[in-house]
C-alpha positions as YAML, in Angstrom:
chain: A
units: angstrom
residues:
- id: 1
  name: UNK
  ca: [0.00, 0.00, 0.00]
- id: 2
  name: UNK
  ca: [1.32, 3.75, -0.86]
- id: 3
  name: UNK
  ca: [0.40, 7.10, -0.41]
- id: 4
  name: UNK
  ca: [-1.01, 8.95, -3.24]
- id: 5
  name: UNK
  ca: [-2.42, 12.13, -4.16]
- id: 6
  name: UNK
  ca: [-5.36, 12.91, -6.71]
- id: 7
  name: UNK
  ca: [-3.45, 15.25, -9.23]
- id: 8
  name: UNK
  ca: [-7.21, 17.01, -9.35]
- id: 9
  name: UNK
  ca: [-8.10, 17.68, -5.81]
- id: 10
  name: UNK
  ca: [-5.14, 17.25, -4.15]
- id: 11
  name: UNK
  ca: [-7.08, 14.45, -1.76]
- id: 12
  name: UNK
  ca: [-4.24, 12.31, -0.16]
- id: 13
  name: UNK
  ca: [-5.32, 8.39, -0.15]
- id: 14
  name: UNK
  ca: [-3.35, 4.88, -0.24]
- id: 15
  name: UNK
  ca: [-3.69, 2.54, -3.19]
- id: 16
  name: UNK
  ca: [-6.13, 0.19, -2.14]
- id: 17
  name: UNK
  ca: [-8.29, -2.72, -3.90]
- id: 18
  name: UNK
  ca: [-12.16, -2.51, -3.64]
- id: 19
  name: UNK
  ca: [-13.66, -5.79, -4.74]
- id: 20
  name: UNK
  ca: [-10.51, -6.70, -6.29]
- id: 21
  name: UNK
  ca: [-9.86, -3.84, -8.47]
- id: 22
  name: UNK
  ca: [-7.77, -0.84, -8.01]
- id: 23
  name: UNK
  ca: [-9.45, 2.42, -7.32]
- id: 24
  name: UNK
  ca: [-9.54, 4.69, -10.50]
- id: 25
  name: UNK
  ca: [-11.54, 7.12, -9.57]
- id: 26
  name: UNK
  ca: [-10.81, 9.59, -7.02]
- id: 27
  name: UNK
  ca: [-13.05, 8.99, -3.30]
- id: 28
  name: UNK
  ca: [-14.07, 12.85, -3.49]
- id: 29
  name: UNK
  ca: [-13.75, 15.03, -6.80]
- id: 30
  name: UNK
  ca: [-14.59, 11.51, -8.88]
- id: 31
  name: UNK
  ca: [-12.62, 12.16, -11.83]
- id: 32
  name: UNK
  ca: [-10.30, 9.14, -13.08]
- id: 33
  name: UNK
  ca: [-7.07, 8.97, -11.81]
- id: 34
  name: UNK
  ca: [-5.12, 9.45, -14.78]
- id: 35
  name: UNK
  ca: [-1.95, 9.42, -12.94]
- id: 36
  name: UNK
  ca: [-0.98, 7.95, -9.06]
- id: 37
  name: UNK
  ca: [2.34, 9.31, -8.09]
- id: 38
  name: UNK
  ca: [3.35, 9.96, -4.24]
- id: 39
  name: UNK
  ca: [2.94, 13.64, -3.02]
- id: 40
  name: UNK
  ca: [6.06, 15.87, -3.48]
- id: 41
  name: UNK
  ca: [7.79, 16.86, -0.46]
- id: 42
  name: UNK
  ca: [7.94, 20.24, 0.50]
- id: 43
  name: UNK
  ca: [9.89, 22.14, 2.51]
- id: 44
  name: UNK
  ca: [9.05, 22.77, 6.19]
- id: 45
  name: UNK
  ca: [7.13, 26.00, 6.25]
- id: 46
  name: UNK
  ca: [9.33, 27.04, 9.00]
- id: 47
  name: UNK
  ca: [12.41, 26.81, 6.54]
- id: 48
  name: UNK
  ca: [11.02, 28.67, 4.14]
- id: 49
  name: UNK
  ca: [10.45, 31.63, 7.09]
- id: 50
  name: UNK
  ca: [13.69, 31.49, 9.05]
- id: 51
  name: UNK
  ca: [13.84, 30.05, 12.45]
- id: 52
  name: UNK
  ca: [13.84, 31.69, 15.43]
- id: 53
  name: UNK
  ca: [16.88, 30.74, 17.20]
- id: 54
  name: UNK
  ca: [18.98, 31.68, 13.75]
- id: 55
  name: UNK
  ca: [17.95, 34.83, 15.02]
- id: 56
  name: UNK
  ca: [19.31, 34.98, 18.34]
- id: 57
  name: UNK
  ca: [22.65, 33.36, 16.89]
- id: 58
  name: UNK
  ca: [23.12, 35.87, 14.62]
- id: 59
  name: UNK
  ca: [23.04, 38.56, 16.94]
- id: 60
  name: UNK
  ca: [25.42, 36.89, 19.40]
- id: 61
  name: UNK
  ca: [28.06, 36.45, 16.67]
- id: 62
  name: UNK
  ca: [27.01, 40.35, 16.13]
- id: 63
  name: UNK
  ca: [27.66, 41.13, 19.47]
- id: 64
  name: UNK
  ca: [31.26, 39.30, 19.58]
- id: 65
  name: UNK
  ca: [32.46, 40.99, 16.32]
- id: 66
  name: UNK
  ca: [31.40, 44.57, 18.45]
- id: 67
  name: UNK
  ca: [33.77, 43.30, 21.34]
- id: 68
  name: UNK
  ca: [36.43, 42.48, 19.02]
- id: 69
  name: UNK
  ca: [35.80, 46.25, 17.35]
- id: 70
  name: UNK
  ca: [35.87, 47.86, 21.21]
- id: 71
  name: UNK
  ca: [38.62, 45.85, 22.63]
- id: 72
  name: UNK
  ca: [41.51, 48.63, 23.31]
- id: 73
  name: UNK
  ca: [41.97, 51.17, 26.12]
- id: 74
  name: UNK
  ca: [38.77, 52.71, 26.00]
- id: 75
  name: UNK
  ca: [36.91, 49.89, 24.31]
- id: 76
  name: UNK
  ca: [35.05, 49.04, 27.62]
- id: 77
  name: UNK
  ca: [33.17, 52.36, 27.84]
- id: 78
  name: UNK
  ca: [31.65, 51.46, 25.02]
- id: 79
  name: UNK
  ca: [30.28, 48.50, 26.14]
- id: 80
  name: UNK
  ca: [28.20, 50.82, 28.98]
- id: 81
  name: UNK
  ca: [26.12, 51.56, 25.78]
- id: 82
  name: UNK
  ca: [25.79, 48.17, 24.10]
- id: 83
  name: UNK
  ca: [22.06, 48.50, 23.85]
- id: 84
  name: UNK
  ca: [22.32, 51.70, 22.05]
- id: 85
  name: UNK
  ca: [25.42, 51.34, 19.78]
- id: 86
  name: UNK
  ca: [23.42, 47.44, 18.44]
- id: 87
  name: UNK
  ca: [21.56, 49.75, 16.35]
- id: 88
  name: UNK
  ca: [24.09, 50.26, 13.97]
- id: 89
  name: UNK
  ca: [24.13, 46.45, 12.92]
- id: 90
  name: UNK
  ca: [20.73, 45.03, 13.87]
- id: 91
  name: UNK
  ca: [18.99, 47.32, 11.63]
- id: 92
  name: UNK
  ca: [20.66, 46.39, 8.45]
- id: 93
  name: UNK
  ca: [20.30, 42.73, 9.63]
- id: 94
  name: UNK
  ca: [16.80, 43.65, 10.37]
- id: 95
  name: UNK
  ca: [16.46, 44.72, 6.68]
- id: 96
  name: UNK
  ca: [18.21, 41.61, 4.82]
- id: 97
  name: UNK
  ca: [16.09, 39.58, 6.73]
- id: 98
  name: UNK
  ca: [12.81, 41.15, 6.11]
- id: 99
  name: UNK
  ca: [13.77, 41.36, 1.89]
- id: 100
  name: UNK
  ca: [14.71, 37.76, 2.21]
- id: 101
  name: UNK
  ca: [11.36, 36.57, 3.99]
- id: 102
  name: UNK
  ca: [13.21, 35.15, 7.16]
- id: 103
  name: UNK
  ca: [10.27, 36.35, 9.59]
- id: 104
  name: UNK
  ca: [10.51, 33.95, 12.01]
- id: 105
  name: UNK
  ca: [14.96, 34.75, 11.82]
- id: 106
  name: UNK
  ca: [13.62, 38.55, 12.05]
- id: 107
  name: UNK
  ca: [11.50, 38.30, 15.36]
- id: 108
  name: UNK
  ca: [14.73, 35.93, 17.19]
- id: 109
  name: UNK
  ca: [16.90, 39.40, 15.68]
- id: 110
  name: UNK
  ca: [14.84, 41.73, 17.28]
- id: 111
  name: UNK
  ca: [13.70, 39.42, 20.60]
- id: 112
  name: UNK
  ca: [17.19, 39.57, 21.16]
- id: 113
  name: UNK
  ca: [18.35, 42.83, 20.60]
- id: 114
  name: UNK
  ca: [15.43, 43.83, 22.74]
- id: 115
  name: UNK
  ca: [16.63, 41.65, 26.11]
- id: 116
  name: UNK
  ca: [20.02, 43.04, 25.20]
- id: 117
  name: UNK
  ca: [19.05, 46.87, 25.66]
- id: 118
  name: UNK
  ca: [16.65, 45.96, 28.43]
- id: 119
  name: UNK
  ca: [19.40, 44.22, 30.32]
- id: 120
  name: UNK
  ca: [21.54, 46.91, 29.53]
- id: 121
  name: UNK
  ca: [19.73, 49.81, 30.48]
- id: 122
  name: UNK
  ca: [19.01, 47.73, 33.92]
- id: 123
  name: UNK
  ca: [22.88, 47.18, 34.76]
- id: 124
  name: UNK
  ca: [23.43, 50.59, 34.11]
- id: 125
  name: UNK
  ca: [20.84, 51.83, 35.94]
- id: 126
  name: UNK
  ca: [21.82, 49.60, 38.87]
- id: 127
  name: UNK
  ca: [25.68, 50.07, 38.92]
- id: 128
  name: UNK
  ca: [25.37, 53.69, 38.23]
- id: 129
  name: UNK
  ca: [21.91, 54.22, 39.52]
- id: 130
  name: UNK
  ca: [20.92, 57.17, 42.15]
- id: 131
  name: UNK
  ca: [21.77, 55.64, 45.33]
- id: 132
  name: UNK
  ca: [20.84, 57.81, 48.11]
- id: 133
  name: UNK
  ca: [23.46, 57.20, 50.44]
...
């Protein structure tokens, strides 16, 4: 027995004998089956859209290559400002994502860059914060 599709309908069924013959007609749009051939595999819809944890990869690696760029004397100041200065390189990823249809690659991207500034702006506001004493 194998899986075949009706080339009309697009109705997925197995080859199967009724009363000793093989069905030719299809069970739903009953036009003859002119030709049985297995369904052709597609792609996962989620590969066609990006995945979300390419997202989040990317930006690490992005983040690294910015540590490599502010490594010096005075690199680390920048860091302070990590959430701010990610613009300059999400955004363009944002952009080649979007043309390329990667949605699902786009919202890990931006998820990402969002807990980044969040967790920045929170450090800084805790190390450096107002502290009344």
């Amino acid at each position: 027995m194998r899986q075949s599709y009706c080339v009309h309908c697009d109705f997925t069924y197995y080859d199967v004998e009724v009363e000793g013959e093989t069905l030719v007609d299809c069970p739903t749009c009953k036009k003859p089956l002119l030709e049985q051939r297995p369904r052709p595999a597609r792609a996962p819809r989620s590969a066609k859209r990006g995945y979300f944890m390419h997202g989040v990869y990317v930006l690490l690696l992005l983040h690294c290559t910015q540590l490599l760029w502010l490594a010096g004397p005075d690199g680390w100041v920048l860091l302070w400002f990590i959430g701010i200065t990610q613009v300059v390189y999400v955004v363009p990823a944002a952009i080649v994502m979007l043309v390329q249809g990667k949605f699902n690659t786009l919202g890990g991207l931006l998820a990402a860059a969002v807990a980044t500034a969040v967790l920045n702006f929170a450090l800084a506001g805790l190390l450096c914060g107002g502290s009344t004493y």
